[in-house]
C-alpha positions as a printed Julia matrix, in Angstrom:
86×3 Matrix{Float64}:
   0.0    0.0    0.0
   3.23   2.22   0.39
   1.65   3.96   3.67
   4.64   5.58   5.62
   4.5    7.74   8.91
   4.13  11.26   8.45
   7.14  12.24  10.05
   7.16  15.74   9.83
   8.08  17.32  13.43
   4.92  19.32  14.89
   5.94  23.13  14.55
   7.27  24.02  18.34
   8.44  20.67  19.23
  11.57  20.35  16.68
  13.82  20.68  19.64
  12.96  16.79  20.54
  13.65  13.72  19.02
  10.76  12.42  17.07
   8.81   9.86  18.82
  10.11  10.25  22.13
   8.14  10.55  25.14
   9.64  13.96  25.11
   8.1   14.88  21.54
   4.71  13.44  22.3
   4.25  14.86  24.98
   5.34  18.38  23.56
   3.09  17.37  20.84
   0.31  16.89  22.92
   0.69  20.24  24.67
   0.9   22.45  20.93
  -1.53  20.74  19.07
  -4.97  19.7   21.75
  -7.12  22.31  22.77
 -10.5   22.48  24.71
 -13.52  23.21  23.01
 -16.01  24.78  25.25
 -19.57  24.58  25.09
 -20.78  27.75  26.79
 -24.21  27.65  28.76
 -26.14  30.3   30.37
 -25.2   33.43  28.25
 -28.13  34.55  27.48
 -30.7   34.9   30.16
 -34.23  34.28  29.79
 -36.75  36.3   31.64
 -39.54  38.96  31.3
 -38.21  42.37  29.34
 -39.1   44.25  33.15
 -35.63  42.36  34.06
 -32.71  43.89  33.27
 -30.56  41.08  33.59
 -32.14  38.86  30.53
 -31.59  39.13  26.78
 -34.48  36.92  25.87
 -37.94  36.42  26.53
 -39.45  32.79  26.98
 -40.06  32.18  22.92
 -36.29  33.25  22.53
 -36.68  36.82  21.21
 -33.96  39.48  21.73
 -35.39  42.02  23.85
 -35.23  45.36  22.34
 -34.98  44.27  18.75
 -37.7   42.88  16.38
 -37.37  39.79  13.66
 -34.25  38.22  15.85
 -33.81  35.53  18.45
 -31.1   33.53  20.17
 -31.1   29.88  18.91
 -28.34  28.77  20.49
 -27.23  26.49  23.85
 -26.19  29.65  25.75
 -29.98  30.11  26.27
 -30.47  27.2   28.73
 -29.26  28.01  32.43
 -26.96  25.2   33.26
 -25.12  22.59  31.58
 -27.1   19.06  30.73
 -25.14  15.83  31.34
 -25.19  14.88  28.18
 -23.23  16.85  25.03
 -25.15  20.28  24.36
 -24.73  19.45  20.41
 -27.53  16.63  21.8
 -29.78  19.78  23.46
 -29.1   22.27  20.76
């Protein structure tokens, strides 16, 4: 099949020897990241509060023909993946 390790060092972690402990775990540290699912941005309550941006069929107070469809309406995070809520 001619398959052969791509064995180009990770940008940041040239310094180590490739496939080291050393240069996975530098590899590891460079290339992961966290993607957060945010939750509870965007208030829901009556316009008379202040502290919400949407009322309770998800329109933006203050501005006609828009709404919030998005997981930072609900108020805390579900157990299960927000994708699964949204």
């Amino acid at each position: 099949m001619g398959v052969e390790l791509y064995a180009v060092k990770l940008p940041g972690c040239e310094s180590f020897q490739f496939e080291t402990f050393e240069y996975w775990e530098c590899h590891v540290r460079v290339l992961t990241l966290n993607f957060y699912h945010y939750v509870g941005t965007c208030k829901m309550g009556p316009h008379t509060d202040a502290s919400t941006v949407v009322d309770a069929r998800l329109r933006v107070h203050g501005m006609q023909k828009i709404r919030v469809v998005d997981i930072g309406i609900i108020p805390e995070a579900p157990t299960s993946h927000t994708a699964a809520v949204a």
